[in-house]
C-alpha positions as CSV (number, residue, x, y, z in Angstrom):
1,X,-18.6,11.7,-8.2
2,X,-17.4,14.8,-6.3
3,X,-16.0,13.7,-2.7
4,X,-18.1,16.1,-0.3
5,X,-15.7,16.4,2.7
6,X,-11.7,15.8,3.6
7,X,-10.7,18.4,0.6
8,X,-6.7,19.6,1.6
9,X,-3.4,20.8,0.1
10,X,-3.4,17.3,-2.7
11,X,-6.7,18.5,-4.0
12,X,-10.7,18.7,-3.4
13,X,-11.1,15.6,-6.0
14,X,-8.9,13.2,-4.3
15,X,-10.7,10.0,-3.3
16,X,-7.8,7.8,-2.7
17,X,-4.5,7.2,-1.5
18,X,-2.4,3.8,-2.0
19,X,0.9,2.8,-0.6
20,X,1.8,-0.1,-2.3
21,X,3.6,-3.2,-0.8
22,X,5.8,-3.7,-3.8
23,X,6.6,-2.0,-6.9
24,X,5.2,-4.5,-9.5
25,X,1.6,-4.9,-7.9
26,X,1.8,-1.0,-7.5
27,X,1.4,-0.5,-11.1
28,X,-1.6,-3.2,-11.0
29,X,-3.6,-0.4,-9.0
30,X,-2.2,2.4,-10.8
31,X,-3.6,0.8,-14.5
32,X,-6.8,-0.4,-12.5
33,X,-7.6,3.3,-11.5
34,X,-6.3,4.8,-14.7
35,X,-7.9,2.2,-17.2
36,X,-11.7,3.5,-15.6
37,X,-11.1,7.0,-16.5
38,X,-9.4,8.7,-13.4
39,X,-6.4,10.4,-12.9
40,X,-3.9,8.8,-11.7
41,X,-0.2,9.1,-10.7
42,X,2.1,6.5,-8.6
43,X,4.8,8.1,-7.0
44,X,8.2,6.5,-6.4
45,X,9.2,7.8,-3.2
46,X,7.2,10.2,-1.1
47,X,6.8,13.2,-3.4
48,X,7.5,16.6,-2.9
49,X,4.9,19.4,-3.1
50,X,6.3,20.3,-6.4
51,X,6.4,17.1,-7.5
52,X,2.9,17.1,-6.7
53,X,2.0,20.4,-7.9
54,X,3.8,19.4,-11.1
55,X,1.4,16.2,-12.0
56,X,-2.0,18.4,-11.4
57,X,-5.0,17.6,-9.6
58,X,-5.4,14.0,-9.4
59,X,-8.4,11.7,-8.3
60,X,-6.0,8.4,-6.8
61,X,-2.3,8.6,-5.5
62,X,0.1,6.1,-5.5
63,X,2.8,5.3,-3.6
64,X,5.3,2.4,-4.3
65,X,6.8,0.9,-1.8
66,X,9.0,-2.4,-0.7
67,X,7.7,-3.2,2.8
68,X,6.7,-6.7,1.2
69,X,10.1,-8.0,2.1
70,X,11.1,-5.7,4.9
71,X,11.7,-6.6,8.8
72,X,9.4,-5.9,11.6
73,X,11.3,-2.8,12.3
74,X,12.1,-1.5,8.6
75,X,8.3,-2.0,8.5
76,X,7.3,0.4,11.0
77,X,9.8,2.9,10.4
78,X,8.8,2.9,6.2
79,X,5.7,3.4,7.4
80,X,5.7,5.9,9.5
81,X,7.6,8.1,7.3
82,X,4.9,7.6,4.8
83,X,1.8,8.4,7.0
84,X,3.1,10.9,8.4
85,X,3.5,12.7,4.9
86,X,0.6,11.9,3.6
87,X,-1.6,12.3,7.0
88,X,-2.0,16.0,5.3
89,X,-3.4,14.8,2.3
90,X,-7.0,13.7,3.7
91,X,-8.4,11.5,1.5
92,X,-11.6,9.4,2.4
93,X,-9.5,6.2,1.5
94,X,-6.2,5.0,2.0
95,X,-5.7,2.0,0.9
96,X,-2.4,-0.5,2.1
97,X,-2.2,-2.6,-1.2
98,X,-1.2,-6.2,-0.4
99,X,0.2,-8.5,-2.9
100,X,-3.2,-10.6,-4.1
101,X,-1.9,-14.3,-2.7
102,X,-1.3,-12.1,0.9
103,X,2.0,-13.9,1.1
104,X,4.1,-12.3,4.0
105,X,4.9,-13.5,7.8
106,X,5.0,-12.1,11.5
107,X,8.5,-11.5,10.3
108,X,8.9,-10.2,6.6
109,X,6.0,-8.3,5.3
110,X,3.8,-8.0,8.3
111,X,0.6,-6.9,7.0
112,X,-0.8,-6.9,10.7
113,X,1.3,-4.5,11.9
114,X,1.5,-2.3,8.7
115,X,-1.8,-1.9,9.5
116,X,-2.0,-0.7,12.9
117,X,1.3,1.0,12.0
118,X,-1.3,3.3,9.4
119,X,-4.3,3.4,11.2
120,X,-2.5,4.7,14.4
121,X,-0.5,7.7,12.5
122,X,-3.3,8.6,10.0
123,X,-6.8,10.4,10.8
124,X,-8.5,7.7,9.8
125,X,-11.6,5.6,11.7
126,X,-11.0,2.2,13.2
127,X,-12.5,0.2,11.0
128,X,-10.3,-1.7,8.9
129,X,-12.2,-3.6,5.7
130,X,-9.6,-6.0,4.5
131,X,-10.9,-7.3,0.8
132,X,-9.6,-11.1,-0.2
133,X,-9.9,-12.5,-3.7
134,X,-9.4,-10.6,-7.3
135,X,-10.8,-12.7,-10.0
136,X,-9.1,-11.4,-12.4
137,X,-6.1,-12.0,-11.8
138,X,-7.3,-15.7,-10.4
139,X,-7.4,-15.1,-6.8
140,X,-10.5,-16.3,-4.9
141,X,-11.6,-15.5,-1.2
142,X,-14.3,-17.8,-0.3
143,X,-15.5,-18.3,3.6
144,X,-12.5,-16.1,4.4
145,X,-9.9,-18.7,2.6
146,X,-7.6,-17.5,-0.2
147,X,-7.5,-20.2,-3.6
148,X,-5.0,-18.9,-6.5
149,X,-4.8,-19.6,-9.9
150,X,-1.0,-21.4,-11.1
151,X,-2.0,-18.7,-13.7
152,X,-4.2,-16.9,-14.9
153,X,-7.0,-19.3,-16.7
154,X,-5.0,-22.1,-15.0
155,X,-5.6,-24.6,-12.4
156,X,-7.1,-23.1,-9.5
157,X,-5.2,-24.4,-5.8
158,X,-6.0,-23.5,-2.3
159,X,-3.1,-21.2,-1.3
160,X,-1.2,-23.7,1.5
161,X,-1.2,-26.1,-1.7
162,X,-0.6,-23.9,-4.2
163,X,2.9,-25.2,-6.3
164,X,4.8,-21.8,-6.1
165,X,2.9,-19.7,-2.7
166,X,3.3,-22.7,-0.5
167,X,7.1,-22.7,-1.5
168,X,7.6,-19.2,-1.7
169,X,11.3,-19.0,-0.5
170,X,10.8,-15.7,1.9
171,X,7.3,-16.2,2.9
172,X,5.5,-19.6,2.2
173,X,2.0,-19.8,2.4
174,X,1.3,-22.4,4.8
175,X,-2.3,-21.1,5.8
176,X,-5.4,-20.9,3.1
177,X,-7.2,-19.0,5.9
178,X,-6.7,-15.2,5.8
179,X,-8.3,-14.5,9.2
180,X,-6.1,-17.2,10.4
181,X,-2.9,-16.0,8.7
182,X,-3.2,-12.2,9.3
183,X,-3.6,-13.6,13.5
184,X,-0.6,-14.0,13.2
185,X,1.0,-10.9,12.5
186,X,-0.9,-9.0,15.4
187,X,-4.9,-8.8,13.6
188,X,-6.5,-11.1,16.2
189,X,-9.9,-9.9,16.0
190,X,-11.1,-10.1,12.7
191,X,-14.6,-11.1,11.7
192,X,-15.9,-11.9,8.1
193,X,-18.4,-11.4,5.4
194,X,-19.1,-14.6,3.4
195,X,-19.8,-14.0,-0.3
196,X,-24.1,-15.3,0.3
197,X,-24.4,-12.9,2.1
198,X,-24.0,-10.7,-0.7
199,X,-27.2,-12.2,-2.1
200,X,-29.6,-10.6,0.3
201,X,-31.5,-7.9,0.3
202,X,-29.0,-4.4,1.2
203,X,-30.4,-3.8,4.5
204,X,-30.1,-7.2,5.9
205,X,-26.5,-7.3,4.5
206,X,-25.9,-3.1,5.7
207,X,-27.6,-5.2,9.5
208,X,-24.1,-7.9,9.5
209,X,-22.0,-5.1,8.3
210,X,-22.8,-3.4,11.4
211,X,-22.4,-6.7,13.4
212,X,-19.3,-7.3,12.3
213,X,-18.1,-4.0,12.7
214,X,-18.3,-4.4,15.9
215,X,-17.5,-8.5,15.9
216,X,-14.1,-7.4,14.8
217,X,-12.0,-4.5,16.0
218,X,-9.1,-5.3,13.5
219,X,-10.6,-6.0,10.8
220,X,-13.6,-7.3,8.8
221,X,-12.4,-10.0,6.3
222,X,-14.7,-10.0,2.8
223,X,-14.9,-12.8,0.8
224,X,-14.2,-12.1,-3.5
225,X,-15.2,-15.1,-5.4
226,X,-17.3,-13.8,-8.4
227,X,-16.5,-10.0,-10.1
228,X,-19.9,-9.6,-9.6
229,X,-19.0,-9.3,-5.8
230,X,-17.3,-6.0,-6.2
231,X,-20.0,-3.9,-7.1
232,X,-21.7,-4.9,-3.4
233,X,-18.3,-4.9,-1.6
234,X,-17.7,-1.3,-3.5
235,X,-21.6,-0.2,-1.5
236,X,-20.5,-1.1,1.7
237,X,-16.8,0.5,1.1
238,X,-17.8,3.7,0.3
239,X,-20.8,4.1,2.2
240,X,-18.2,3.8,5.3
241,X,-15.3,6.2,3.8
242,X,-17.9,8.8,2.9
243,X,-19.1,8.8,7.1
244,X,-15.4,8.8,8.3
245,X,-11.7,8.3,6.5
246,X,-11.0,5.0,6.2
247,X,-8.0,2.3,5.7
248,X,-8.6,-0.5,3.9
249,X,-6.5,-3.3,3.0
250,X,-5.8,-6.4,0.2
251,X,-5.5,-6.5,-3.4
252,X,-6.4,-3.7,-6.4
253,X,-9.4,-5.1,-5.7
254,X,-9.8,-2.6,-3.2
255,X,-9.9,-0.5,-6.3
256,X,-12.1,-2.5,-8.3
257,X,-14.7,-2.6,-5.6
258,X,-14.5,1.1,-5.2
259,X,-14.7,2.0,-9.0
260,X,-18.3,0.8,-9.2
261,X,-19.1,3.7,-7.2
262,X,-17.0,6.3,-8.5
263,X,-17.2,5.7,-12.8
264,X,-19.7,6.5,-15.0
265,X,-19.9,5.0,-18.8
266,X,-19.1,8.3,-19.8
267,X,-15.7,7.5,-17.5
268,X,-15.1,4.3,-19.4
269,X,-15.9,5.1,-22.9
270,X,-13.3,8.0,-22.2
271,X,-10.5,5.9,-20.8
272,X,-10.9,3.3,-23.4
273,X,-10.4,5.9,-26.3
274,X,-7.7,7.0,-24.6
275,X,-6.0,3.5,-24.5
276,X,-6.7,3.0,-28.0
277,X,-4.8,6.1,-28.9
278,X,-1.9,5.0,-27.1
279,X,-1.8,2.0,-28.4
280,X,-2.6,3.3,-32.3
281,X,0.5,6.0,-31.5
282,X,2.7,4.7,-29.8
283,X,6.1,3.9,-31.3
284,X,9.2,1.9,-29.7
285,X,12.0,4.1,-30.2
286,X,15.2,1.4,-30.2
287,X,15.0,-2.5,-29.1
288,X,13.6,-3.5,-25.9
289,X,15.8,-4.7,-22.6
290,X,14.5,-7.2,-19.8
291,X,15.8,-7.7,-16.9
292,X,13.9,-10.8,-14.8
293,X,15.2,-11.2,-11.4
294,X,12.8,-14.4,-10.4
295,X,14.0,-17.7,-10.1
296,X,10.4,-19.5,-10.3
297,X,9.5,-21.5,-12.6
298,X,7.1,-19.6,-14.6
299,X,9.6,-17.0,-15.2
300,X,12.1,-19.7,-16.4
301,X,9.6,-20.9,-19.0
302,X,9.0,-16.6,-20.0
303,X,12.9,-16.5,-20.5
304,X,12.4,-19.9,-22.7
305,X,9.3,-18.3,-24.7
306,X,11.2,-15.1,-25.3
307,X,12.4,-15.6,-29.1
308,X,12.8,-12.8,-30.6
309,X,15.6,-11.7,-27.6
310,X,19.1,-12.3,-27.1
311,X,18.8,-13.8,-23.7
312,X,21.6,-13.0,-21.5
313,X,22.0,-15.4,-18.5
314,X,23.8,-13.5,-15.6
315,X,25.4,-16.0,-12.8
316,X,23.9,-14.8,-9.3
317,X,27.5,-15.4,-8.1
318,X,28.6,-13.1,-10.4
319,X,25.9,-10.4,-9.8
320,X,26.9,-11.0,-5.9
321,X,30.3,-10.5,-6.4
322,X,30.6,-7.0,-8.1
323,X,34.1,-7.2,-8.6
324,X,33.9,-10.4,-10.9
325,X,34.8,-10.7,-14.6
326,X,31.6,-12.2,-14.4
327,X,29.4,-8.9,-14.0
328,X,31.4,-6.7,-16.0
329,X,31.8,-9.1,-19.1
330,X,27.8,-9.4,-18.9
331,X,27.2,-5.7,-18.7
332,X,29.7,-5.2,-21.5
333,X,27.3,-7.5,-23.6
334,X,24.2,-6.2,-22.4
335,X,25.5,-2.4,-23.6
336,X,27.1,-3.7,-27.0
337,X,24.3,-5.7,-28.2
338,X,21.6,-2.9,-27.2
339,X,23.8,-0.9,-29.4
340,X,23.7,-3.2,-32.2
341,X,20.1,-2.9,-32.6
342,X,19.4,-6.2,-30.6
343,X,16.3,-6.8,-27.9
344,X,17.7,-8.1,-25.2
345,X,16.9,-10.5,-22.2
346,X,19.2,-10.3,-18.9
347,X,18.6,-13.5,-16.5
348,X,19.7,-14.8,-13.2
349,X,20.6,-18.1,-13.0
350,X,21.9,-19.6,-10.2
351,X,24.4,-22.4,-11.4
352,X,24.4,-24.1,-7.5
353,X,21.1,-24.1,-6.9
354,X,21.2,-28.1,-6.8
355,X,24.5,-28.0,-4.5
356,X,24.5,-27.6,-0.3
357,X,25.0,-24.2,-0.6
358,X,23.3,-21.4,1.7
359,X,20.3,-20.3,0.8
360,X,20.1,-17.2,-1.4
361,X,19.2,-13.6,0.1
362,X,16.6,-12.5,-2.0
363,X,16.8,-8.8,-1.0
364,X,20.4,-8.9,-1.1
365,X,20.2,-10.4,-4.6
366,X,17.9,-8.0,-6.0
367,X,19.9,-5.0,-4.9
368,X,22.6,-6.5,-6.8
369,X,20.6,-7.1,-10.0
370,X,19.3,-3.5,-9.6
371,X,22.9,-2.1,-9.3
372,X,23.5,-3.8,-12.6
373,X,20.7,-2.7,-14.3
374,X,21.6,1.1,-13.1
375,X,25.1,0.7,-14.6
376,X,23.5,-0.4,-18.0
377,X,20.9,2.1,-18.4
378,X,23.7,4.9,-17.6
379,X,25.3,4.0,-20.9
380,X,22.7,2.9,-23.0
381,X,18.9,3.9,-23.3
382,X,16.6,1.7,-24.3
383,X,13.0,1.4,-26.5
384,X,11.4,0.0,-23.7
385,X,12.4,-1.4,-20.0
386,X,11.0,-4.4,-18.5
387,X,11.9,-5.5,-15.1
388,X,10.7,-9.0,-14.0
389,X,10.3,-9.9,-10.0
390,X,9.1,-8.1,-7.5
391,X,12.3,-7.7,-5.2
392,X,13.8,-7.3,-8.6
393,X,11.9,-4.5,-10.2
394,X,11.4,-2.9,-6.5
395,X,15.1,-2.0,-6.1
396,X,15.5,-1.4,-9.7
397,X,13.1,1.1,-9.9
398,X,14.8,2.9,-6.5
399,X,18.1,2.7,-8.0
400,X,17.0,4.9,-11.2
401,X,16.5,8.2,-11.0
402,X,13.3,9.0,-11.1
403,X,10.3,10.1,-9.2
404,X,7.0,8.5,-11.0
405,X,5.1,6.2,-13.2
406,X,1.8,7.4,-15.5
407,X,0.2,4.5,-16.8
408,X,-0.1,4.1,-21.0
409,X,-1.6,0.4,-21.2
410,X,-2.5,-3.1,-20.5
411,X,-0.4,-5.5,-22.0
412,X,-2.3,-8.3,-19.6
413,X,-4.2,-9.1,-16.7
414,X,-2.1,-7.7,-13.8
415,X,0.9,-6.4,-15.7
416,X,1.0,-2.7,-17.1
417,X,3.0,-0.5,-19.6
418,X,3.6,2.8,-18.3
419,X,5.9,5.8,-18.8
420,X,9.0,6.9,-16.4
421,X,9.2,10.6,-15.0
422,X,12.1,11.6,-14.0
423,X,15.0,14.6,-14.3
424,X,17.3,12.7,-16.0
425,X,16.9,13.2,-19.7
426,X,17.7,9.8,-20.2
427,X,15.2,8.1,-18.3
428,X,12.4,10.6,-18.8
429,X,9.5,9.0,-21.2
430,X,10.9,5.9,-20.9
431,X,8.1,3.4,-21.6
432,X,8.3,0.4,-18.4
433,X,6.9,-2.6,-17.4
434,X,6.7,-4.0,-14.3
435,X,5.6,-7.7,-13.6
436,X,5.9,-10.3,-10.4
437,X,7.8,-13.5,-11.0
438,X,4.3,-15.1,-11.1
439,X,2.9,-13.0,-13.0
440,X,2.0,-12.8,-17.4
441,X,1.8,-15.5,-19.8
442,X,4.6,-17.4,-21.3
443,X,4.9,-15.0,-24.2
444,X,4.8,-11.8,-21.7
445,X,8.1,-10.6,-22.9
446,X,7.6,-11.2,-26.6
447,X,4.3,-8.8,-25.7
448,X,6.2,-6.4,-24.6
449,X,8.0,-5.7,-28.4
450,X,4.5,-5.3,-29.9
């Protein structure tokens, strides 16, 4: 489908533009646009024009971004940098992708004020769809409150009582309601969209649209409980971006909604054969290194499940203190069994997690980890990366070299393989995968060797 207006310097056939709230559910977009046949690119940092130039035209942008654990006033100032580069750009959507549990506070992660932030500094309209729920990943919006699976196919939990989201360490989820939660970080006036409505006939559903337009000046909130709601939610999306540019915010749902308008079969058969290539040629060039950053207890039992690695466990005090003989004698084995041929799998643990301690600072942390993982991959290249965590594989990613990610293919619901572009001769190609610390079955890791 050929985009009739907003054509600029990034191209005539760009529909949309995504600044992602962390790095790992960045690449969740990036393999939903790519795996339905458009072209895609996620940017690491805000690109230059040859940078841009280099990648071709493109159909969907990405950036990704870390505003997921930054402060009111990181927040604002990330945020304007980034709209104010890509202001130029014009595309009918930009979309601010959330994490898909929403988790974030008026004080770390605001998604209220990154979107006002946007919507101020960009030339788009006022309306603000905010989409809740992506099935399949297990996340459900339904009269405006957020359930989550423990994982995917698992037991299904509304999100204050969910095991992990309502103990999230930075941001626990202590509100189901998204309307509700979002109040709090600044979006006061936002009406909804309950998922029966979707059931009617399109004008009486285009006649509340309109209504709550107007209901709600900061947003309208749509429910996601069935996949089958995208294709109506996808109507209503681009009926509005094709009037006037618009921001929309949540999940890569925002995505999925939006495909049912843009992709033909001829799209999917396309993208499908392409996948299958991949995966028929693709070869793994030298064992496989993980780093996993998360201390949740999925993660823990990935680490458990991952046989066929030497697992590494790497002391958080060490990792905090770069001096120790900690650090250095687990880099030194991290380099020397890469060498040897070995796959291997480097772990946090923190050894005083049980003791009255201070509590851990997880951006402080994952800088750390990602400071490690730099010094490794400057002496040793492996057959494939995988970084495990969100703060983790966010400041990882920054601390390489490189400037983007091209998706090459699903390994599972909400966790992508993809290839590195970057300069450096050593990272260039390099195949990576990205995941959450909630994210992936318990043999993820062993996944990633096949």
């Amino acid at each position: 489908m050929v985009v009739e207006a907003h054509a600029d310097a990034a191209g005539p056939d760009l529909k949309l533009v995504f600044y992602a709230d962390d790095f790992t559910g960045a690449t969740d977009t990036l393999a939903t646009v790519a795996r339905a046949g458009l072209r895609a690119t996620l940017f690491l940092r805000l690109p230059t024009a040859a940078q841009r130039a280099a990648i071709g035209p493109q159909d969907c942008l990405g950036i990704a971004g870390a505003s997921r654990s930054m402060t009111r006033r990181q927040l604002q100032a990330e945020l304007g940098r980034v709209a104010d580069h890509i202001a130029p750009w014009c595309p009918p959507v930009v979309h601010y992708k959330t994490c898909s549990t929403f988790d974030s506070s008026p004080s770390v992660g605001n998604i209220g004020l990154a979107a006002h932030v946007l919507r101020d500094r960009l030339p788009v309209g006022p309306f603000v769809p905010i989409v809740g729920g992506q099935p399949n990943l297990g996340r459900y919006c339904v009269f405006g409150n957020l359930f989550a699976a423990f994982q995917v196919g698992g037991e299904v939990f509304r999100l204050d009582r969910h095991p992990t989201m309502s103990r999230h360490p930075v941001t626990p989820m202590d509100e189901s309601d998204l309307r509700r939660h979002l109040a709090r970080q600044g979006l006061k006036a936002v009406a909804s969209i309950a998922y029966p409505a979707y059931d009617g006939a399109p004008d009486q559903l285009d006649a509340q649209w309109a209504a709550a337009l107007e209901a709600g000046p900061d947003g309208v909130l749509l429910d996601v409980a069935t996949p089958a709601h995208l294709a109506v939610i996808g109507r209503l999306l681009w009926q509005q971006a094709r009037r006037q540019p618009m921001l929309a915010v949540g999940p890569s749902s925002v995505e999925q909604a939006l495909l049912t308008q843009w992709v033909t079969a001829d799209h999917q058969a396309a993208a499908q054969a392409r996948e299958q290539d991949t995966l028929d040629t693709e070869r793994r060039d030298g064992p496989v290194l993980v780093f996993s950053g998360s201390l949740s207890p999925r993660t823990a039992r990935q680490v458990q499940a991952a046989r066929s690695y030497e697992r590494i466990p790497v002391a958080v005090g060490d990792l905090l203190d770069g001096a120790s003989g900690g650090r250095a004698a687990a880099q030194a084995r991290i380099v020397q069994s890469l060498n040897a041929g070995r796959h291997v799998l480097a772990h946090w643990v923190d050894r005083c997690a049980s003791s009255a301690v201070p509590r851990l600072d997880p951006a402080q942390l994952a800088r750390a980890g990602a400071g490690l993982a730099a010094d490794v991959l400057r002496r040793v290249r492996p057959g494939r990366l995988g970084l495990s965590g969100g703060d983790t594989s966010s400041h990882c990613v920054q601390a390489l070299d490189a400037w983007a990610l091209t998706y090459r293919r699903t390994l599972e619901p909400g966790v992508a393989l993809c290839r590195l572009h970057a300069d450096d001769a050593r990272l260039d190609g390099l195949p990576l995968m990205l995941k959450g610390g909630q994210m992936g079955s318990d043999d993820i890791f062993e996944r990633l060797l096949a």
